[in-house]
C-alpha positions in Angstrom: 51.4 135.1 -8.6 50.3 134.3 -12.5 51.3 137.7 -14.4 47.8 137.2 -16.0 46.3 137.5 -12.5 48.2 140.8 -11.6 45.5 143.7 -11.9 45.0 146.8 -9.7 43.0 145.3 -7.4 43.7 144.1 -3.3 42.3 142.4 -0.5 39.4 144.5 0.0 38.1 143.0 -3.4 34.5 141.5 -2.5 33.9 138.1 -1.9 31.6 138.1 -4.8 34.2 139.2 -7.1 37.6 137.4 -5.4 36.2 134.1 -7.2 35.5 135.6 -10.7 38.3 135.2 -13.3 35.6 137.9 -16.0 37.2 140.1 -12.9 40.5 139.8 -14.7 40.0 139.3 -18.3 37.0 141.2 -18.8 35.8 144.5 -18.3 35.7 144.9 -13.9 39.4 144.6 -14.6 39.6 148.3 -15.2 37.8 149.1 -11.8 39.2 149.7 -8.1 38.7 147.3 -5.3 36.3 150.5 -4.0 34.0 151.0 -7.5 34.1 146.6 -7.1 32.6 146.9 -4.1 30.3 149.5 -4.8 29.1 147.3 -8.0 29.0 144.2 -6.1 26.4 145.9 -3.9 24.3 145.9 -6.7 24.9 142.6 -8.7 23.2 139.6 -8.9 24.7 136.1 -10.3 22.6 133.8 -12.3 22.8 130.6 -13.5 20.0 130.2 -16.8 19.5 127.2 -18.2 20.1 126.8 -22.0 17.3 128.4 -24.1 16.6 131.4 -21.5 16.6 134.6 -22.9 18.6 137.1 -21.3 18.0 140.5 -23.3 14.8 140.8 -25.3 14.9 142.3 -28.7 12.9 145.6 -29.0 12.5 145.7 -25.1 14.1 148.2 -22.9 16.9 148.2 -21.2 17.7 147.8 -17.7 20.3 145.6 -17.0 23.9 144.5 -18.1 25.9 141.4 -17.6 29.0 139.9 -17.5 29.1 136.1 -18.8 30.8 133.8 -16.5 30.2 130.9 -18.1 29.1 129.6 -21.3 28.0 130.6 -24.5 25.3 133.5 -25.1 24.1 133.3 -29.1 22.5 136.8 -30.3 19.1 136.7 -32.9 17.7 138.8 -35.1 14.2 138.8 -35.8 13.0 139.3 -39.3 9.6 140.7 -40.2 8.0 137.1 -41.3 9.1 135.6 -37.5 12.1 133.6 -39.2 15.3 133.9 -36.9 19.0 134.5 -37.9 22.0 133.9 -35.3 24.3 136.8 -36.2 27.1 136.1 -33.1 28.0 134.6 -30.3 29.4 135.7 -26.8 31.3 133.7 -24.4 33.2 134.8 -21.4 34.6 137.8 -19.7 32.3 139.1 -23.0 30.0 142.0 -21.3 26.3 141.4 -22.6 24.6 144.7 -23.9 24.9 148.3 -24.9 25.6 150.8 -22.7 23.5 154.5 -23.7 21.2 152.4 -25.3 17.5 152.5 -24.7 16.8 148.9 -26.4 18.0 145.9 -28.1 18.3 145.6 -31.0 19.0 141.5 -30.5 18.0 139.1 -29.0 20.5 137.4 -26.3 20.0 133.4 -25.9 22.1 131.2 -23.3 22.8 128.9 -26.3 24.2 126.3 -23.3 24.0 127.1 -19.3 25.2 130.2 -18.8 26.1 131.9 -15.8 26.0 135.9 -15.3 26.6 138.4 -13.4 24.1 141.0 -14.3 24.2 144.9 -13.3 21.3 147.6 -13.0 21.6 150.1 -16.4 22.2 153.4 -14.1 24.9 151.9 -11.9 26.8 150.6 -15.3 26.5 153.9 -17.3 27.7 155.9 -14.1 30.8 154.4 -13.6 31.5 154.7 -17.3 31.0 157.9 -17.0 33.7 158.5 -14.1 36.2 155.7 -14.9 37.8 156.3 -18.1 39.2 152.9 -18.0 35.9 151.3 -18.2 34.9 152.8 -21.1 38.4 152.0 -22.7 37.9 148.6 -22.1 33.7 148.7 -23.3 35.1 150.1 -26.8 37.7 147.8 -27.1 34.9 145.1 -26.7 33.0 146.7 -29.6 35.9 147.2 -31.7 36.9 143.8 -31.1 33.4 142.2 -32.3 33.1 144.5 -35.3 36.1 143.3 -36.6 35.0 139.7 -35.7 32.2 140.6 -37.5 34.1 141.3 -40.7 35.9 138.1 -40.3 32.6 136.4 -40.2 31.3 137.8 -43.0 34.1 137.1 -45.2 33.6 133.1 -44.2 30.0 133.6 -44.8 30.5 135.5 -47.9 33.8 133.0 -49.7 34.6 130.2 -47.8 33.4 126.6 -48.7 31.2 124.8 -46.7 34.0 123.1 -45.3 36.1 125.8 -44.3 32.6 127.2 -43.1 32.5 124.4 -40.8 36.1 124.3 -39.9 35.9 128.3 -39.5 33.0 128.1 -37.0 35.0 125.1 -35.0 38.0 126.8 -34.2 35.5 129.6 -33.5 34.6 127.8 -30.9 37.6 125.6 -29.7 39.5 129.3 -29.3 36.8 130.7 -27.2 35.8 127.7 -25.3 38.5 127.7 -22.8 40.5 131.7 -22.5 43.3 130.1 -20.9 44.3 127.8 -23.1 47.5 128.7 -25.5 48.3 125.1 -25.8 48.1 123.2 -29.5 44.5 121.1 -28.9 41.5 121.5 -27.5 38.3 120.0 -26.4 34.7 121.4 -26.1 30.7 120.4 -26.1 28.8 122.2 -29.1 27.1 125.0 -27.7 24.5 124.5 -30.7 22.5 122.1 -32.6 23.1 120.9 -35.7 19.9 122.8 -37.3 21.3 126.0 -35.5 25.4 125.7 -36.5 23.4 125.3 -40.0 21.5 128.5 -39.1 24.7 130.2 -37.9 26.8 129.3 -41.3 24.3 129.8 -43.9 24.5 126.4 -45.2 21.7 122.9 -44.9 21.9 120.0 -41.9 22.9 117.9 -43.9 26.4 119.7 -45.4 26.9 120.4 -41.5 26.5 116.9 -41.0 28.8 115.6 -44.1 31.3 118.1 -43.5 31.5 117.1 -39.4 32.3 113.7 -40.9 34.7 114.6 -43.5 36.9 116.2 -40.7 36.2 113.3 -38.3 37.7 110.7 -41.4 40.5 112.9 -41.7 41.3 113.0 -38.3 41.1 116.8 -38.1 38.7 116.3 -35.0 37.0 113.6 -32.9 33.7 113.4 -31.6 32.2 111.8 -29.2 28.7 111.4 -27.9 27.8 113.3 -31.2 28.4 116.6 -29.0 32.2 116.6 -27.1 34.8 117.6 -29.9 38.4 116.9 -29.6 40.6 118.7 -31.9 43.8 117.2 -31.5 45.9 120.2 -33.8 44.3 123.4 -33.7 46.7 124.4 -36.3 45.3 121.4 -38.8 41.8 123.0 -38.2 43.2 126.3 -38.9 44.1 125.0 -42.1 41.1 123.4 -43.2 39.4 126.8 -42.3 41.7 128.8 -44.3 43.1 130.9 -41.9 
């Protein structure tokens, strides 16, 4: 068996969750084939279509997720109705926070998304008996405030084209969880006027700077949304990193 695939779990996982590689990479990982099938008694998948909203900003909370597949973008509100994408999730990533009456975002499915989506009460009772869950919930957080920092630093110093570059690899790293090979291919999981959003910069640098790395062979795009990045390490260069 892949070492990546050995977890605690048996036979007696459920046939919901047998399928489900967020089981091993994200947070179910730390629970027993008896708390999985407790959960699964209670879970739901979905498959949303890009543009659905999947947790309301302001609105209470009742539900968390797991994303299966594709990409989730998070959106502030400000007070004049402009938006601002401040992150996005991909899968195992688990979508909202626990002890929390509301959102504070905005969750999007910024492609078709699948999830598998939890009540509140069943969530915040197994944290409470599985230490291990909430181990691996904090190491989430920790793990997107740092990203957070990161981001901020590319927002705050880099170029526009190591912005660009910065939010490609972004991508190309979380696109596929499996891959540790040298290249990788994906299909943006925004629009041009929303990577624009995203980096702080206009359409039209997006644009130019897309093509500048296209020229230099960095990347190749087809169909004006597949990207093919032949050398992650080349990108990783252009971004700075």
């Amino acid at each position: 068996m892949d070492a990546r695939r050995k977890d605690i779990h048996n036979s007696d996982v459920p046939a919901i969750c047998a399928a489900c590689e967020a089981r091993h990479r994200g947070v179910c990982g730390a629970l027993s084939s008896d708390q999985l099938q407790t959960l699964s008694k209670s879970a739901s998948r979905k498959k949303l279509g890009s543009g659905a909203e999947l947790v309301g900003e302001s609105l209470a909370t009742s539900s968390y997720s797991n994303i299966i597949g594709g990409v989730v973008k998070l959106v502030k509100m400000l007070a004049d109705g402009r938006q601002q994408i401040v992150g996005l999730q991909f899968a195992p990533d688990f979508l909202g926070r626990p002890f929390r009456a509301e959102s504070s975002l905005t969750a999007e499915a910024a492609t078709d998304v699948s999830v598998c989506t939890f009540p509140k009460t069943v969530i915040e009772r197994m944290i409470a008996d599985t230490p291990e869950l909430e181990h691996r919930l904090l190491e989430q957080t920790l793990k997107e405030l740092d990203e957070a920092r990161d981001w901020m630093v590319t927002l705050g110093r880099k170029t526009a084209a190591e912005k660009v570059a910065s939010f490609l690899l972004l991508i190309a790293t979380n696109a596929d969880p499996e891959n540790d090979g040298d290249s990788a291919e994906f299909d943006l999981p925004l629009t041009r006027s929303d990577i624009a959003d995203f980096l702080g910069l206009t359409i039209e640098t997006v644009s130019r700077q897309m093509t500048k790395l296209r020229k230099e062979g960095v990347i190749e795009v087809r169909n004006n949304r597949h990207v093919i990045v032949g050398d992650l390490d080349a990108l990783a260069d252009v971004a700075g990193d």
